[in-house]
C-alpha positions as CSV (number, residue, x, y, z in Angstrom):
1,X,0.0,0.0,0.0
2,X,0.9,3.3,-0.6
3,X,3.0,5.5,2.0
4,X,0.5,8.8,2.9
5,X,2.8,11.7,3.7
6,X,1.8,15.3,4.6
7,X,3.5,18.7,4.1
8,X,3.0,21.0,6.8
9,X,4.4,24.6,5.4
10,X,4.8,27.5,8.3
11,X,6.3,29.5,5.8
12,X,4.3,33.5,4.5
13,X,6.3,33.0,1.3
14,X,4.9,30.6,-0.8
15,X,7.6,29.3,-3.4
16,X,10.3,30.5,-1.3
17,X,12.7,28.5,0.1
18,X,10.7,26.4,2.7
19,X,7.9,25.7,0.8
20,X,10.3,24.6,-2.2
21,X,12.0,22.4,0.0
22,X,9.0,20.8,1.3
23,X,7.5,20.3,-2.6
24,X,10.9,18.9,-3.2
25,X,10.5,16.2,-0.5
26,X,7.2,15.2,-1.4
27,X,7.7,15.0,-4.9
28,X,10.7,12.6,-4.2
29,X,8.3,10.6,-2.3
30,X,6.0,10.3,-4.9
31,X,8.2,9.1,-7.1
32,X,8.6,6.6,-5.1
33,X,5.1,5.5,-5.2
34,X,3.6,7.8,-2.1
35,X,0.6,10.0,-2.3
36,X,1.4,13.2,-0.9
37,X,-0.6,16.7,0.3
38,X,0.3,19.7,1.7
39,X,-1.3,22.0,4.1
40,X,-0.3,25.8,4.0
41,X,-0.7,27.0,7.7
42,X,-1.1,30.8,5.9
43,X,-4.0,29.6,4.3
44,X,-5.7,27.8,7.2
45,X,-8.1,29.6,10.0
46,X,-6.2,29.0,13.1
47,X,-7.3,30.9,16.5
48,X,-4.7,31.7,19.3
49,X,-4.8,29.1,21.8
50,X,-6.7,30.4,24.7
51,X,-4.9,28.2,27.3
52,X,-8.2,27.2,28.9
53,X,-7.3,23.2,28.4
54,X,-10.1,22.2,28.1
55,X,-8.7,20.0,25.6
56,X,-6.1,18.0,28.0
57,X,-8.3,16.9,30.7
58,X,-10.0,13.7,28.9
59,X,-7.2,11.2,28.8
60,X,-6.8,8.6,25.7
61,X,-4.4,8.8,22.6
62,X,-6.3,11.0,20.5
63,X,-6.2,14.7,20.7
64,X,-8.5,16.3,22.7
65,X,-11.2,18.7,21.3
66,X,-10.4,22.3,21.7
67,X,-13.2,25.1,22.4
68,X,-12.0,27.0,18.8
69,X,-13.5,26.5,16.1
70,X,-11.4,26.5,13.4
71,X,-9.1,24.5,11.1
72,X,-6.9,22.8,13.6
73,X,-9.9,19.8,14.1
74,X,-9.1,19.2,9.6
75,X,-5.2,19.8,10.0
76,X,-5.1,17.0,12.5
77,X,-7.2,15.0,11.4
78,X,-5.2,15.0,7.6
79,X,-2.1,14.6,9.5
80,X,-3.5,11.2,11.6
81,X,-4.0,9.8,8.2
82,X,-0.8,10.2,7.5
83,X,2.3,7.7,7.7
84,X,4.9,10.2,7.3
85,X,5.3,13.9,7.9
86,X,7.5,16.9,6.7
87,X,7.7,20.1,8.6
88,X,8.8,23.3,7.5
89,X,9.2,26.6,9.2
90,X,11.5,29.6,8.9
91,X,13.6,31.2,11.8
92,X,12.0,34.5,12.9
93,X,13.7,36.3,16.0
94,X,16.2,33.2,16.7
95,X,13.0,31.1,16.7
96,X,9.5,29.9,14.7
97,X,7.7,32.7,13.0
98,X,4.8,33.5,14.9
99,X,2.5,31.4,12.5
100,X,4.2,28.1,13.4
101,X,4.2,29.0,17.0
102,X,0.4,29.7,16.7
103,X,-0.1,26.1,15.1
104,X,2.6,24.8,17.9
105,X,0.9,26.2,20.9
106,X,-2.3,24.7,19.7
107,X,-1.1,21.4,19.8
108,X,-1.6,21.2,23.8
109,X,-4.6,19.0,22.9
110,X,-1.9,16.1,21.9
111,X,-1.2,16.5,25.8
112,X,-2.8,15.0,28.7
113,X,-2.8,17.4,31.7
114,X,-5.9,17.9,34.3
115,X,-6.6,19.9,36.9
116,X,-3.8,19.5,39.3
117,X,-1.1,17.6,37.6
118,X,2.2,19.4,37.7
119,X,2.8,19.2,34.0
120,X,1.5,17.5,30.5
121,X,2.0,13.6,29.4
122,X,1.9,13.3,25.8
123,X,-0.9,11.0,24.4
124,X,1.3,9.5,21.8
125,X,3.9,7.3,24.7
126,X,6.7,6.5,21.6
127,X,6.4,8.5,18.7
128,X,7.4,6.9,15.6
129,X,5.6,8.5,12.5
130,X,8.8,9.4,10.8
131,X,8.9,13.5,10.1
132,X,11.4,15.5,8.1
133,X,11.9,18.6,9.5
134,X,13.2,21.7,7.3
135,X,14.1,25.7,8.4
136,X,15.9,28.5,6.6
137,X,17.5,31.3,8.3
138,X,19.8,34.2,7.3
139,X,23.0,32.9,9.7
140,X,25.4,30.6,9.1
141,X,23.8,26.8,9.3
142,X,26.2,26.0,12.0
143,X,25.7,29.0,14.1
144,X,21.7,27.8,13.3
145,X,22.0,24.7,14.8
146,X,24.0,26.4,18.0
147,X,22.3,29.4,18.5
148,X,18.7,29.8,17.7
149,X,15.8,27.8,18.8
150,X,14.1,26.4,15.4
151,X,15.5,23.0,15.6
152,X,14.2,21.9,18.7
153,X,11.1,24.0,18.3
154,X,10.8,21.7,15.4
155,X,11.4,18.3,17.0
156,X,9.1,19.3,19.8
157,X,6.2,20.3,17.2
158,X,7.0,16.6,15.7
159,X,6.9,14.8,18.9
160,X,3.8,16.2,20.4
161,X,2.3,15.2,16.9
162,X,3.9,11.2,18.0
163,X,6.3,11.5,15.2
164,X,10.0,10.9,15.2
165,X,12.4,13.0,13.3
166,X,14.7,11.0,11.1
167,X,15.7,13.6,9.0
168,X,16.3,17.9,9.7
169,X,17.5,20.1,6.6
170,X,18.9,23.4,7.7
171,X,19.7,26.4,5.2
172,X,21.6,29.0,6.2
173,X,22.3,32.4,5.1
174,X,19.5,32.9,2.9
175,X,18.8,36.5,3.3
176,X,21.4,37.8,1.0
177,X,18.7,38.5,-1.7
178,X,14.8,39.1,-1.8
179,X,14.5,35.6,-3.5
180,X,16.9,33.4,-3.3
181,X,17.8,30.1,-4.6
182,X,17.7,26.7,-2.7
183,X,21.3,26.0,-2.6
184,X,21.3,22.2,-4.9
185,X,23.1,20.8,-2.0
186,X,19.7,21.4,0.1
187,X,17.7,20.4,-3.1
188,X,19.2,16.9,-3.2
189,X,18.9,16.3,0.8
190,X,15.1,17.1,0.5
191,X,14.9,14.3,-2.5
192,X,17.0,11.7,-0.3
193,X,14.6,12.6,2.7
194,X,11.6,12.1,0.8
195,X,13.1,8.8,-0.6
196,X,13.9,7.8,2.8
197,X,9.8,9.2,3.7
198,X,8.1,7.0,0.9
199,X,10.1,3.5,2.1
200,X,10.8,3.9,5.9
């Protein structure tokens, strides 16, 4: 049966470098024999989460249902479908743009945490939907990984989902121009990650 994998973009720029790196992946998979979508978080009705959680005090696997009414119920629901993941966000203030951390913050409902327990449990005990995660930032890629909080920001958006990172992509110093090009070297490690996505 075919692999099901889902694009998640967190990028404003469609066609920029995040989302091309995210097309890039999931047309590798496809080639492979996957079906792929993708979800632009730009284009989806998301509403702050109110930290009310009401959403973490049922326990069970499944996330809980929030009070919004929005997207988020669709978005997860696509993404449980799914077999494989790939997550793309850029670095904003040494961090997610605010748009990712929107769509982050509202996955508390992937948490169990009632009325006086000292902190969350995660539904999902061992995460293991394999998730590619991909960011672009206007520093050097090594000061990136050092200095700025997008990659665990990232892992921690894939684990709460109960996936398991087997792959990150990291471009740095992207800002030189008003629209760059993916470096090929970036290019080629999205194809081998969605290759890797569509057979895991």
């Amino acid at each position: 049966m075919a692999k099901r994998i889902l694009g998640i973009v967190g990028s404003y720029r469609k066609g920029g470098v995040i989302d091309t790196l995210v097309t890039e992946t999931l047309a590798a998979a496809a080639e492979q024999g996957a079906r792929t979508s993708k979800i632009y978080l730009l284009d989806q009705r998301i509403e702050f989460c109110a930290n009310c959680r009401v959403c973490t005090q049922k326990p069970g696997p499944e996330p809980g249902n929030c009070v919004q009414k929005d997207d988020m119920a669709a978005i997860l629901a696509e993404y449980r479908d799914a077999d494989a993941v790939v997550i793309g966000a850029p670095v904003n203030f040494y961090n997610v743009n605010a748009l990712t951390r929107k769509f982050m913050e509202r996955l508390v409902c992937c948490a169990y945490w009632p009325w006086g327990a000292h902190g969350p449990r995660m539904r999902v005990k061992n995460p293991s939907k394999p998730a590619v995660l991909i960011s672009s930032m206007a520093m050097p890629t090594i000061l990136g990984r050092l200095f700025n909080g997008v990659p665990r920001a990232l892992k921690l958006i894939a684990t709460t989902l109960g996936a398991k990172p087997v792959g990150t992509i990291l471009v740095g110093m992207i800002a030189q121009r008003e629209h760059p090009a993916v470096p090929a070297k970036a290019l080629q490690r999205a194809r081998d990650a969605g290759r890797i996505l569509a057979t895991a």
